[in-house]
C-alpha positions in Angstrom: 213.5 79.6 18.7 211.0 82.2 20.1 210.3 83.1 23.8 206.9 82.5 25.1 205.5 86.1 25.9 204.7 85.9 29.8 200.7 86.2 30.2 199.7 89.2 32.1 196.8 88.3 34.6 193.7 90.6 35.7 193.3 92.1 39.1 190.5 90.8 39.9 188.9 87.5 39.8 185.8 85.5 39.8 184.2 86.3 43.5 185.8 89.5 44.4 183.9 92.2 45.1 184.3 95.5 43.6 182.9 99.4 42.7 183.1 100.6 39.4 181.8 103.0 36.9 179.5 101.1 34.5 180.7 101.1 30.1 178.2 102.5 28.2 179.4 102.4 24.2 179.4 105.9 23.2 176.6 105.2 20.8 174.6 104.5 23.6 175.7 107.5 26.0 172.2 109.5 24.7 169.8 107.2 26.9 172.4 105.6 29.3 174.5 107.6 31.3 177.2 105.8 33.5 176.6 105.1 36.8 178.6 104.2 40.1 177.9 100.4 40.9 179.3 97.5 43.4 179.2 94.0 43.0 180.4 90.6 42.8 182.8 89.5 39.5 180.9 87.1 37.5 183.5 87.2 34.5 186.3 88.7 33.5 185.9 89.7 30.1 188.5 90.4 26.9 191.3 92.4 27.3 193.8 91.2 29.0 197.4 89.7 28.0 197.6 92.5 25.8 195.4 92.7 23.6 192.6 95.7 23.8 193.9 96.4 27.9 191.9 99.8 27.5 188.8 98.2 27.3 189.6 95.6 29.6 186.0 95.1 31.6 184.2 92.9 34.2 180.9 91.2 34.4 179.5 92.4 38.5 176.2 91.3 39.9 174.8 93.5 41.7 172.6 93.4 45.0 169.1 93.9 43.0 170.1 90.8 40.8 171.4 92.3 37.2 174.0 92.2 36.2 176.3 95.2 34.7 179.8 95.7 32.8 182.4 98.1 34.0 186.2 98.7 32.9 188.6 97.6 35.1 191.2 100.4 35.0 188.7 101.9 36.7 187.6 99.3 39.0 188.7 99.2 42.7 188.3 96.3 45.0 186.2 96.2 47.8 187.5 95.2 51.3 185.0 93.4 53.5 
């Protein structure tokens, strides 16, 4: 008889708001350099439980209406 594993939860969730450094593969770093953003969580993406936790990320929109990815361990939350 095996032990369930206990699921390890993100941070952050749908709603909160938070300022992060936006991912940019490294592929892409030539043309796209990584910028400073805040916004509203959308979706929390793979990662988490485990399984690739580095590159753990968030969906934010932002105030001008796109949307943009950033890691979490790099996240902070936003306090109104």
């Amino acid at each position: 008889m095996s032990r369930a594993r206990a699921r390890v939860r993100s941070p952050y969730k749908v709603g909160d708001t938070v300022t992060g450094t936006t991912y940019v593969r490294a592929e892409d770093r030539i043309r796209v350099t990584p910028e400073r953003v805040s916004g509203i969580v959308v979706q929390v993406g793979s990662g988490w439980d485990g399984v690739d936790a580095d590159a753990a990320y968030l969906w934010l929109r932002l105030t001008c209406g796109r949307e943009a990815q950033v890691l979490i361990r790099g996240a902070e939350r936003v306090t109104p």
